[in-house]
C-alpha positions in Angstrom: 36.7 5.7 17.1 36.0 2.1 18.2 35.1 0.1 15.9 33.8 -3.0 17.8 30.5 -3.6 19.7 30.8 -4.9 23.9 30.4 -8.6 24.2 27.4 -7.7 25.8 26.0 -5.8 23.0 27.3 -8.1 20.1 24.4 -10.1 19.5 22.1 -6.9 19.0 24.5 -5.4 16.4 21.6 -6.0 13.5 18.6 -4.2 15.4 21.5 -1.1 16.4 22.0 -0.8 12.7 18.5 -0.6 12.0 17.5 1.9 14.3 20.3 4.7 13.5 18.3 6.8 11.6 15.4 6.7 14.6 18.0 8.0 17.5 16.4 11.2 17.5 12.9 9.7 17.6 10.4 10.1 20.8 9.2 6.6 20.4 13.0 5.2 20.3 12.6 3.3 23.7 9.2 1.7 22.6 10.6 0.3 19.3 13.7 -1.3 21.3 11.2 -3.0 23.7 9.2 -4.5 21.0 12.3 -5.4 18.8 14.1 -6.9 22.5 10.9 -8.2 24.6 13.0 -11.0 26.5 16.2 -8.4 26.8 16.6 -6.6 30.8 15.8 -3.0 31.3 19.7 -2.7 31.7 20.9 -3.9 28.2 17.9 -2.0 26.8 19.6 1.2 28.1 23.6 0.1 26.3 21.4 -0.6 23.0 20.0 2.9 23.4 23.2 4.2 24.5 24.7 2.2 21.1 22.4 3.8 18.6 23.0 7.3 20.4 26.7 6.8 20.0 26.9 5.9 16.1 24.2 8.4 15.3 25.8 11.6 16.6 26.5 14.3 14.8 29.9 13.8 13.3 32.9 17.3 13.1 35.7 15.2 11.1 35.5 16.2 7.6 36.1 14.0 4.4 39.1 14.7 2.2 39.7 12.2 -0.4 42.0 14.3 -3.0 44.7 11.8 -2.2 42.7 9.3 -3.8 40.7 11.0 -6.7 41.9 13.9 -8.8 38.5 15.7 -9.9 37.1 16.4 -6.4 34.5 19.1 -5.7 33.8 20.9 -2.3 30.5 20.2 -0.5 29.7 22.3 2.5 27.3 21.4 5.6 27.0 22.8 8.6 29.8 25.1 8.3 32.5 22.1 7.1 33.7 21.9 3.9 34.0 17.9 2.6 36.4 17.3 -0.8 34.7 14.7 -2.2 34.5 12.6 -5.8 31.2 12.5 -8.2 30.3 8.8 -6.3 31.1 10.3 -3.0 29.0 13.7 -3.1 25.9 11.6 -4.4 25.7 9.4 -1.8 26.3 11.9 1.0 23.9 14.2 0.0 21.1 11.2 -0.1 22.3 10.4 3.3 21.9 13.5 4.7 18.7 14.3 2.9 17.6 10.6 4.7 18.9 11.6 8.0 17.0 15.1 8.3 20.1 16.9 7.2 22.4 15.3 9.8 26.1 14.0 9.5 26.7 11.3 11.8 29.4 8.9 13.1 27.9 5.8 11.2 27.9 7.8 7.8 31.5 9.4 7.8 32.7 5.6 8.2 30.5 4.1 5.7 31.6 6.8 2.7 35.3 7.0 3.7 35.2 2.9 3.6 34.0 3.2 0.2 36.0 5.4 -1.2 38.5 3.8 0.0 37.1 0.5 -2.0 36.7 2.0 -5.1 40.5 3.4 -5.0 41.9 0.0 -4.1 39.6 -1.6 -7.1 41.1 1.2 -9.6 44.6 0.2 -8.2 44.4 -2.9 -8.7 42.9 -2.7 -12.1 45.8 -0.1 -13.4 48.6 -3.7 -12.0 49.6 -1.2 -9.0 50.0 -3.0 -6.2 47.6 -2.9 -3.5 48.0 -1.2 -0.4 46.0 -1.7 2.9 43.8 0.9 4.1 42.8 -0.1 8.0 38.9 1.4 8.1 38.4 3.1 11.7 35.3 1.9 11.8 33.9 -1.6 10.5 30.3 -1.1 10.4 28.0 -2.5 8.2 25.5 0.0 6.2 22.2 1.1 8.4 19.3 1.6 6.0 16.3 3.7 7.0 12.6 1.7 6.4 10.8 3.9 4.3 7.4 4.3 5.7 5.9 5.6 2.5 6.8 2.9 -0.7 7.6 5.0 -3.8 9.2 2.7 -5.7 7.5 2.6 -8.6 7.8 0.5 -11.9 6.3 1.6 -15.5 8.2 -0.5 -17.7 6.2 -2.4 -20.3 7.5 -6.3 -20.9 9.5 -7.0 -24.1 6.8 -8.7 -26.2 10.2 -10.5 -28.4 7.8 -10.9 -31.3 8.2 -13.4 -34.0 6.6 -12.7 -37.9 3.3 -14.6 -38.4 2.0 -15.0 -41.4 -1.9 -17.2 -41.9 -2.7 -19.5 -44.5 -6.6 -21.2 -45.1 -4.8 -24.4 -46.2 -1.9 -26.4 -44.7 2.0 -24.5 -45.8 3.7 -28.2 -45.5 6.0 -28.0 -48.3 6.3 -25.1 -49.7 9.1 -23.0 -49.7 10.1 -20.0 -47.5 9.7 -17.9 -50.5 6.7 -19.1 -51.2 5.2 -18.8 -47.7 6.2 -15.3 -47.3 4.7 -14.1 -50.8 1.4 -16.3 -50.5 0.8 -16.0 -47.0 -1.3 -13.0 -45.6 0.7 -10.4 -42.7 -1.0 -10.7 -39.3 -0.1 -9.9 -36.1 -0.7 -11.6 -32.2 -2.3 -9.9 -29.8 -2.5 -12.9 -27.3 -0.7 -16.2 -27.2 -0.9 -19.1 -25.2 -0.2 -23.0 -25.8 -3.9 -23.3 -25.9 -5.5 -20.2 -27.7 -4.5 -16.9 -29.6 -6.1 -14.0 -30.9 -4.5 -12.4 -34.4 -5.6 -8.8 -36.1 -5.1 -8.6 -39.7 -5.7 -5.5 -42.3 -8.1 -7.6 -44.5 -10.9 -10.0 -44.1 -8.9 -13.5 -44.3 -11.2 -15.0 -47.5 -12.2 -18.5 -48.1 -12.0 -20.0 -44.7 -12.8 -23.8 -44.7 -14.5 -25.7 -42.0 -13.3 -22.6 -39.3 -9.5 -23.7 -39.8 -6.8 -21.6 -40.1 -2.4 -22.6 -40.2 -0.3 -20.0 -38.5 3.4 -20.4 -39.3 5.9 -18.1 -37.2 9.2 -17.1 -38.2 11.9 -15.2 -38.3 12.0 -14.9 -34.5 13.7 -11.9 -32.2 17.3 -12.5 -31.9 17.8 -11.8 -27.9 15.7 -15.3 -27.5 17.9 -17.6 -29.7 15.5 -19.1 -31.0 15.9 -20.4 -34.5 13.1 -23.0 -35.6 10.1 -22.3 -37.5 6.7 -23.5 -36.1 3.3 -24.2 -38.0 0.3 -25.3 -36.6 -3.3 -25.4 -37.6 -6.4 -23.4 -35.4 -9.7 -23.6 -35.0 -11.5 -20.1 -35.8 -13.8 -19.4 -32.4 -14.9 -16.4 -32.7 -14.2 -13.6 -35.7 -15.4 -9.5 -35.3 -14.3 -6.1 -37.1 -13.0 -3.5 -34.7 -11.1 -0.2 -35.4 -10.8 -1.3 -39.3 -9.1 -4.5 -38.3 -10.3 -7.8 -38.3 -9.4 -9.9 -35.1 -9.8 -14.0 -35.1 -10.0 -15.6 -31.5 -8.5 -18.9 -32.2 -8.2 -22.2 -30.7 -5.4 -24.7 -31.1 -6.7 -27.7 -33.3 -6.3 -31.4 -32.9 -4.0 -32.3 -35.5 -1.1 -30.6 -34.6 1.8 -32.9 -34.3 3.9 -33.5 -30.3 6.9 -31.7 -32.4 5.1 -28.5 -33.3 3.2 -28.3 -30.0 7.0 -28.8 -28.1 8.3 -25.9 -30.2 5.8 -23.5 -29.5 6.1 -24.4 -25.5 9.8 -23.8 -25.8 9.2 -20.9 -27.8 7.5 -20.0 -25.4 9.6 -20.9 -22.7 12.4 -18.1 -24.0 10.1 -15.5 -24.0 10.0 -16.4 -20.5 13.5 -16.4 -19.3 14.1 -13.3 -21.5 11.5 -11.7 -19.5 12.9 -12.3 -16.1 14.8 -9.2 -15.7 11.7 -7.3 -15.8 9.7 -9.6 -13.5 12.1 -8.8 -10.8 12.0 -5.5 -11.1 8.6 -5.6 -11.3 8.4 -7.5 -8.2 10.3 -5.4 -6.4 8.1 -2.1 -5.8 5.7 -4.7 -4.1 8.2 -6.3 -1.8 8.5 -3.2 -0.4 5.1 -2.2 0.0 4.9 -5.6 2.0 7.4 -4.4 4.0 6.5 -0.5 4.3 2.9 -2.0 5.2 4.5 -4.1 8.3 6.5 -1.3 10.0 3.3 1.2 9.3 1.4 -1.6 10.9 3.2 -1.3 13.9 3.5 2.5 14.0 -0.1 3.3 13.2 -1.1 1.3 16.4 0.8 3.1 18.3 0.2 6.5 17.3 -0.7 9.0 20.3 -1.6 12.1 18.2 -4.9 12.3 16.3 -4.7 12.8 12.6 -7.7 15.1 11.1 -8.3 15.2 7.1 -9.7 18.4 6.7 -12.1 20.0 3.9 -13.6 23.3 2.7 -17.2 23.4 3.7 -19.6 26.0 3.2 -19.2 27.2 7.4 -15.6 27.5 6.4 -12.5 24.4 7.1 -13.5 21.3 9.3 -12.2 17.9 9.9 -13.9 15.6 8.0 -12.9 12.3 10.0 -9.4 11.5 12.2 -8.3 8.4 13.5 -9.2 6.6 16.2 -6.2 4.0 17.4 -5.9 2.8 21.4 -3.1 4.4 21.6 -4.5 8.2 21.3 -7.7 6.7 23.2 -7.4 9.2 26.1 -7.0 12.6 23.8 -10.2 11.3 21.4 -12.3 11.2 25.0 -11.2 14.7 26.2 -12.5 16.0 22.7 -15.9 13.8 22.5 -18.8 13.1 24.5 -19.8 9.5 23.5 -20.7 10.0 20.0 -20.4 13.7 20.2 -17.4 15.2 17.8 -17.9 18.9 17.6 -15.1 20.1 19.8 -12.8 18.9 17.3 -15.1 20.8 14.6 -15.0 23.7 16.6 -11.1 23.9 17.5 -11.3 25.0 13.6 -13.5 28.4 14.7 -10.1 30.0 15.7 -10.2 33.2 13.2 -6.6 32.8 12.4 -6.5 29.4 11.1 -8.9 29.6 8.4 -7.1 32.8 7.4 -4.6 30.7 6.9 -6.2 27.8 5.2 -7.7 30.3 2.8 -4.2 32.0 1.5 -3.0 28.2 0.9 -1.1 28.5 4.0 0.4 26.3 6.6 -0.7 26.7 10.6 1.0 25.6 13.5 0.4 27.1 16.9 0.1 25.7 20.5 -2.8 26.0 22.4 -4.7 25.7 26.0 -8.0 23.8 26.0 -9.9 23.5 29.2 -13.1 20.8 29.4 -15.0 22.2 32.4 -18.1 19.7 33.2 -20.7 21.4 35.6 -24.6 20.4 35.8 -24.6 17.6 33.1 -23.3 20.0 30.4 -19.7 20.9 29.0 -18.1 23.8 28.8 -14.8 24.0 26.4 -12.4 27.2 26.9 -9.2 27.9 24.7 -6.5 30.2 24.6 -3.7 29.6 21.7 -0.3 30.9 22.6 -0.5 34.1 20.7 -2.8 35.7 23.0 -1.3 34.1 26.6 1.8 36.1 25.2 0.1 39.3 24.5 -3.1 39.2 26.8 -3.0 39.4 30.3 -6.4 38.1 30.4 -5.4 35.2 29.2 -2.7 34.7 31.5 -5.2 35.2 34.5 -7.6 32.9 33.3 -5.2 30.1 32.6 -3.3 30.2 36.0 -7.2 30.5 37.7 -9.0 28.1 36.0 -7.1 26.2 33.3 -4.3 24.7 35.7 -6.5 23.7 38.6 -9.0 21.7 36.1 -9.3 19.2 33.4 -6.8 21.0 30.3 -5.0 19.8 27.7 -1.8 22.1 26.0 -1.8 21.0 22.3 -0.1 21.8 19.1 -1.8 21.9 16.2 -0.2 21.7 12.4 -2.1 21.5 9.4 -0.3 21.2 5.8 -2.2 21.4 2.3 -1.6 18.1 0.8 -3.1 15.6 -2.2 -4.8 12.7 -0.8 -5.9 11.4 -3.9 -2.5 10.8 -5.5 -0.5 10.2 -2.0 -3.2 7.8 -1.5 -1.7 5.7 -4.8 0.9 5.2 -3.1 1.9 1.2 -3.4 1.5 1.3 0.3 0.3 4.7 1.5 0.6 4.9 5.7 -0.9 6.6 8.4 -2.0 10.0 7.8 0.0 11.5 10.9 3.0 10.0 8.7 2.1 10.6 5.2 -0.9 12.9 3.8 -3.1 10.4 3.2 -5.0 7.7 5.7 -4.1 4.5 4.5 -5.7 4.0 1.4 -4.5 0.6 0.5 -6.5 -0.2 3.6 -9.6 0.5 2.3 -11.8 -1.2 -0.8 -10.1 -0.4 -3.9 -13.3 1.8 -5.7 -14.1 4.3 -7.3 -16.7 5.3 -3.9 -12.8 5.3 -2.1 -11.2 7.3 -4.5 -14.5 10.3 -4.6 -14.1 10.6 -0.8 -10.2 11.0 -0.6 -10.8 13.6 -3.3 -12.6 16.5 -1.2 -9.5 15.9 1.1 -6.2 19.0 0.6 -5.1 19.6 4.1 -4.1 17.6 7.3 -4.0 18.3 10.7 -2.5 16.6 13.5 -3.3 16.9 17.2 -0.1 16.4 19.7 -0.9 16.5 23.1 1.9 17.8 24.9 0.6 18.4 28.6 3.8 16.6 29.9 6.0 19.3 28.7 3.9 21.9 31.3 4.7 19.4 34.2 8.3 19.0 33.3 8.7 22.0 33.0 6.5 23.1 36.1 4.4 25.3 34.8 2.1 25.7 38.0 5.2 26.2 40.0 6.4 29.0 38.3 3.2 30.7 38.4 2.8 30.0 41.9 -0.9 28.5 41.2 -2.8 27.4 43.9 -4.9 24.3 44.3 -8.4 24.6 44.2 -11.7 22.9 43.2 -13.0 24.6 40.2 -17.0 25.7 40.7 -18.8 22.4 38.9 -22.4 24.1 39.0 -21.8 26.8 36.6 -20.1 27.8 33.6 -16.8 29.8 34.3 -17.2 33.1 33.1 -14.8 34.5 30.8 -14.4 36.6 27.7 -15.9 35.4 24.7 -12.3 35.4 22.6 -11.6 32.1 25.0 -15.0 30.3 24.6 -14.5 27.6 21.5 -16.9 28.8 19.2 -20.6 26.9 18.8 -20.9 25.8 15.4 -23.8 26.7 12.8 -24.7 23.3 12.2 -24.2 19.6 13.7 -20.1 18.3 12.6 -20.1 15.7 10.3 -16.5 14.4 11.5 -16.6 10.7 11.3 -14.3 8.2 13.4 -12.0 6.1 11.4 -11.1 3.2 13.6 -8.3 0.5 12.6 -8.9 -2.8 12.9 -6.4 -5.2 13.9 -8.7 -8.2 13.7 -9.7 -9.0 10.4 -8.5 -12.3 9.6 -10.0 -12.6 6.1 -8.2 -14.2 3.7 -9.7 -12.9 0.6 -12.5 -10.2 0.2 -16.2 -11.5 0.4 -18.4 -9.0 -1.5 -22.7 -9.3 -2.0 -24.0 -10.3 -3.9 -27.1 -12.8 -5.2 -26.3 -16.0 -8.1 -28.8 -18.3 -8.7 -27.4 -22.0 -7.6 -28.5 -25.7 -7.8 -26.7 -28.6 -5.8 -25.9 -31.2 -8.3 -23.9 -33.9 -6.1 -24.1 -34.4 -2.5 -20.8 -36.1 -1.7 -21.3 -39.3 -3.8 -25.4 -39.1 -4.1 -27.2 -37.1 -7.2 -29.6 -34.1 -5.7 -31.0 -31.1 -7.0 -31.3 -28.7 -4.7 -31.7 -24.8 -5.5 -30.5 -21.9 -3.7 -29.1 -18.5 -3.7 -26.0 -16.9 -2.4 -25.2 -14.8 0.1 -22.0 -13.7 -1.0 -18.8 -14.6 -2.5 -15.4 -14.5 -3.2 -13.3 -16.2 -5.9 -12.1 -19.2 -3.4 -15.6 -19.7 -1.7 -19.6 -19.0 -1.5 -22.0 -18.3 1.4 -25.4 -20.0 -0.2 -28.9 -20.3 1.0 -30.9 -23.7 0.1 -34.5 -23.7 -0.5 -34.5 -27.3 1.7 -32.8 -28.1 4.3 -29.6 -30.9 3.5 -28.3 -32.6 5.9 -24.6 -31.8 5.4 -21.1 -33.1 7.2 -18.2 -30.7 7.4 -15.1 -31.8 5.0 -18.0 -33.4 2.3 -17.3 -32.6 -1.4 -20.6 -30.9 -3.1 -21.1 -30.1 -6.9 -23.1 -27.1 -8.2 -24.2 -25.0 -11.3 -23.3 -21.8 -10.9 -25.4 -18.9 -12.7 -23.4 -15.8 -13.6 -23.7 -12.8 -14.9 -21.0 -11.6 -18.3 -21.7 -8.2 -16.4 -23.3 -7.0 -13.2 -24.7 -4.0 -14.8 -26.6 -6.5 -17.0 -27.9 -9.2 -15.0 -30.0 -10.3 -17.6 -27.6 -12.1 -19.5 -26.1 -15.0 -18.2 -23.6 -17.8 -18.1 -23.5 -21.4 -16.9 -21.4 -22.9 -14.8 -21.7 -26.3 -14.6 -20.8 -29.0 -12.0 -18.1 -27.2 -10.0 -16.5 -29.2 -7.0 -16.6 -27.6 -3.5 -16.0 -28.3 -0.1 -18.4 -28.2 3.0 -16.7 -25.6 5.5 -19.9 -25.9 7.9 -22.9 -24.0 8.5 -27.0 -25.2 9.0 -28.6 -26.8 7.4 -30.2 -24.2 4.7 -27.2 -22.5 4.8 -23.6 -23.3 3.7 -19.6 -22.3 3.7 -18.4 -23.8 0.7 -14.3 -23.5 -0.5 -13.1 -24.8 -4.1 -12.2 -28.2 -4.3 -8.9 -27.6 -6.2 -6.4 -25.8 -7.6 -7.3 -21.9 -8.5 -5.9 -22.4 -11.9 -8.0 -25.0 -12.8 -11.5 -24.2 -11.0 -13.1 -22.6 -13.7 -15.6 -21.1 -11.1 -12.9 -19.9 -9.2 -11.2 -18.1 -11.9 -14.4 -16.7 -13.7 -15.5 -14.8 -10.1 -12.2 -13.6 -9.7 -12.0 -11.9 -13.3 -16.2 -10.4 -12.2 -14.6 -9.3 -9.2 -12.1 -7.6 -10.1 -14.1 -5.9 -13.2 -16.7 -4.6 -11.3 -15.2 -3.9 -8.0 -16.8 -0.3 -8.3 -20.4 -2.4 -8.2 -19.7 -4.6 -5.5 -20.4 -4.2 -1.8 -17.9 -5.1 0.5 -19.6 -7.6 2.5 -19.2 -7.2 6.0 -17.7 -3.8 6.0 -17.9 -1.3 9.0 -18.9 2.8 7.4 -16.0 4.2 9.4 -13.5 1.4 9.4 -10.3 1.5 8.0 -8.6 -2.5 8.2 -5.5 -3.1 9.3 -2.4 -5.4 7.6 -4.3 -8.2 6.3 -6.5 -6.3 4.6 -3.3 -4.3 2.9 -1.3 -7.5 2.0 -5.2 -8.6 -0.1 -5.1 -5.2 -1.8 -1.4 -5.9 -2.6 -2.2 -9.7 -3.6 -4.7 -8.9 -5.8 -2.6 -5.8 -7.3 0.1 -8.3 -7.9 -2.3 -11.0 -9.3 -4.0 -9.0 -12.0 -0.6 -7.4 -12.6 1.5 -10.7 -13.8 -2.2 -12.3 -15.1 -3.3 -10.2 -18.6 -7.2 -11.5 -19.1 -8.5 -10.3 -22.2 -12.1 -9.0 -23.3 -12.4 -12.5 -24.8 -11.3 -14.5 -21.3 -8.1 -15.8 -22.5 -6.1 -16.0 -19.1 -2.2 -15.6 -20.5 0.7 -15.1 -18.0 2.7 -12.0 -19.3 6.4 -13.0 -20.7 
């Protein structure tokens, strides 16, 4: 086999690779013209040749006894493969990832690395060496995963030290005498600023709210030998679960030697950590990435996806997806706003048999929209009964080929949308069982509705496959206007059935044009304008909504305002939305003019996130109370596109490296 690409073909070796595993795939040609817009027709036919070529099924079989004494046989597809423990794990993920197929690309890729691994063990045992020419040099071609399950559950190594608490300063005394005098707590939170301790017992004779925490003895894996003592300030002290927990605050006193201890403490904890920040990292990466090539698919998608439901008239779609790309299909079902044919494509007797015994159903059908006298007439016959009715035949080489018809195939598959939906980054429902979820505002409102959902259908027009296969010809059907002032008469089998009540299906379109950069939810906060650039007012307002990086307010006055001007307000917010009554200042927080009128403003924080205490108070309300919040802006039947994903992503990842306590000590997780 040749191992080289053509000159020609050369600089497209990376995209080849990465479409192997879609040779078989009807939308092959589309994904080379996106991935080559500036390439001729011509070279977009060798590339497609290329990937055909690697990805063919492959007859040699794999024998590498001569290389590893304890090999097992492995048959597929009638071939029998002698291959190592390594070996037979790897091929069987390969197949399982190619659809059970054994191709070209793979027999290179495992024989290459067999070949590896006998070389290293050669070389480890002083053997010399020998050369082993590969017959193919072809770098691996990984599949993109459309559905992210890489998941991560670890907890963080907490790589605690031994704290014990004195109510007087420790200088001096011995180590013996610290650890016998001074009373056992533990840390629950730790920063260089604040902490918050639990201890078994009421800590007695407390004097003037200050307290000396001295840790020692600290976990080995950080190297970390010193001992630190510093003095807090006692903010806030309560009794929960039989233990007594101290907020604390870091006191003035503390000497530049202590403080740089407890930073590099600090610090260690850090770099020990990094092993499980990258993996934690990781499982989002590749929702980011899963989320782009969705992104492109889902736009793209020609069949219509249908989350079904058990109603009391029996299964029904509760909503399908509306994308440009299956544009033409969703108008031969619907009139306007009109979505019953798809409710009554479910009437067929069979199907929710089916649907009832837990069943799968997938069967191909004739549908035929007859229009006559402002009304519309929709006649079906599913391949069952063309095959065993010659009515049916009849009427389908009368009526159904000489008008308006559609030749479909319709599969529906039980499924869990709630828990597919938690996927990291769930995709398209024609592609996975659930729509899209990370699409969608992440509440408890989302979650109820996804719950009702256990089966999908999907709608695949296949009309082309009559004309290529001439269809009309063979029957010898003649041309002819069908009668558009009456209904065609037929038998009442091949009539879609009229439903008992109006459908309920709802539309879920995708929007590609939501350039948002973080969520804006509604919600009212009292405000007053303190500083008009570098002039005192006092101005009062409301807003309109918010986010954690900007506000939409409405003045009581007008203020004549120029775009790019800094403003200062006091913000009043609510501890919790379910309790609006109580209240918290925020004083003399700097934003920016975005524009606007005059009674009504854009404003952004004027500087960094990590230090606007505005903007990192509304994020923590947000995020609490996301189930409370209304989207602002939102369309009912809307599902947003990639931007909206990579802000669902952001803020998971956000609120998954940030730990905020019930006390609002912000602390960034080792």
């Amino acid at each position: 086999m040749h191992n080289e690409l053509s000159a020609d073909l050369a600089p497209f070796k990376g995209i080849i690779l990465s479409l192997v595993s879609y040779a078989n795939h009807h939308k092959l040609d589309t994904l080379i013209e996106k991935l080559t817009p500036n390439v001729k027709h011509a070279v977009r036919f060798l590339i497609k040749m290329e990937i055909k070529r690697i990805a063919k099924p492959c007859t040699l079989v794999m024998d590498f006894r001569s290389m590893f004494s304890h090999c097992e046989p492995v048959q597929h597809n009638e071939q029998c493969h002698y291959l190592d423990k390594t070996s037979k794990k790897a091929f069987l993920q390969s197949v399982k990832q190619n659809q059970d197929n054994f191709c070209v690309y793979m027999y290179n890729e495992l024989t290459e690395k067999a070949k590896h691994r006998y070389l290293t063990k050669q070389a480890k045992q002083g053997d010399e060496a020998q050369s082993i020419k590969s017959s193919l040099n072809i770098a691996v071609a990984n599949a993109i995963n459309l559905s992210n399950q890489n998941y991560f559950h670890e907890e963080p190594e907490s790589f605690h030290s031994q704290y014990k608490v004195f109510t007087y300063d420790p200088l001096g005394m011995s180590d013996n005498g610290k650890r016998s005098l001074g009373i056992t707590v533990t840390l629950t939170e730790l920063s260089l600023n604040q902490c918050v301790l639990k201890s078994a017992i009421n800590i007695p004779d407390i004097v003037n709210d200050e307290l000396f925490l001295w840790f020692y003895q600290h976990d080995e894996r950080l190297e970390f030998e010193p001992e630190i003592t510093l003095a807090y300030k006692v903010i806030k002290q309560e009794q929960e679960h039989g233990h007594y927990i101290y907020q604390l605050s870091l006191a003035n006193q503390n000497t530049k030697d202590m403080l740089s201890l407890l930073s590099r403490l600090q610090q260690q904890k850090h770099i020990a950590n990094e092993p499980y920040r990258q993996k934690q990292v990781e499982p989002l990466i590749d929702s980011v990435m899963a989320k782009s090539h969705e992104q492109f698919l889902t736009s793209r998608i020609n069949d219509i996806p249908l989350m079904c439901a058990k109603f009391t008239s029996g299964w029904r779609p509760d909503s399908g997806l509306y994308t440009q790309a299956n544009k033409q299909l969703w108008q031969f079902f619907s009139q306007e706003d009109d979505l019953a044919p798809f409710s009554r494509l479910f009437g067929y007797e069979k199907l929710q048999q089916a649907l009832d015994n837990n069943q799968s159903f997938d069967d191909y059908a004739y549908i035929l929209k007859h229009q006559y006298a402002d009304k519309t007439q929709y006649l079906i016959i599913w391949q069952q009964q063309l095959e065993q009715d010659n009515k049916a035949r009849k009427l389908l080489q009368k009526h159904f080929l000489n008008g308006n018809y559609r030749y479909i195939r319709l599969t529906i598959n039980a499924i869990n949308a709630l828990e597919d939906a938690y996927l990291p980054s769930a995709v398209a429902s024609s592609m996975s069982s659930a729509m899209a979820f990370m699409n969608r505002p992440l509440c408890k409102a989302t979650a109820k509705s996804l719950k009702a959902y256990n089966h999908l259908a999907v709608i695949a027009d296949i009309t082309e496959l009559n004309n290529t296969l001439s269809i009309a010809e063979q029957l010898k059907v003649k041309e002819q206007p069908l009668h558009e002032v009456a209904a065609i008469k037929c038998s009442k089998e091949f009539v879609m059935p009229r439903l008992q009540r109006k459908s309920q299906m709802k539309k879920i379109r995708l929007d590609l044009n939501d350039a948002r950069r973080e969520e804006r939810f509604d919600l009212a906060l009292d405000v007053v304008v303190t500083r008009y650039g570098s002039q005192p007012c006092r101005i009062k307002g409301k807003t309109n909504n918010i986010s954690s990086r900007g506000l939409s307010i409405n003045l009581t006055k007008p203020l004549k305002y120029k775009a790019g001007e800094n403003i200062a307000l006091t913000l009043r917010v609510p501890d919790n939305i379910c309790q609006p009554e109580k209240l918290i200042s925020l004083d003399n927080q700097a934003y920016q003019l975005l524009g606007g009128s005059d009674t009504h403003l854009r404003l952004v924080i004027n500087g960094l996130e990590r230090k606007h205490q505005a903007c990192q108070y509304l994020r923590k309300l947000i995020f609490h109370h996301l189930d409370d919040l209304k989207l602002s802006g939102a369309k009912a039947n809307e599902i947003y596109g990639m931007s909206k994903a990579l802000r669902n992503i952001y803020c998971l990842c956000r609120f998954l490296f940030t730990k905020t306590n019930a006390n609002g000590i912000s602390t960034h997780l080792p």
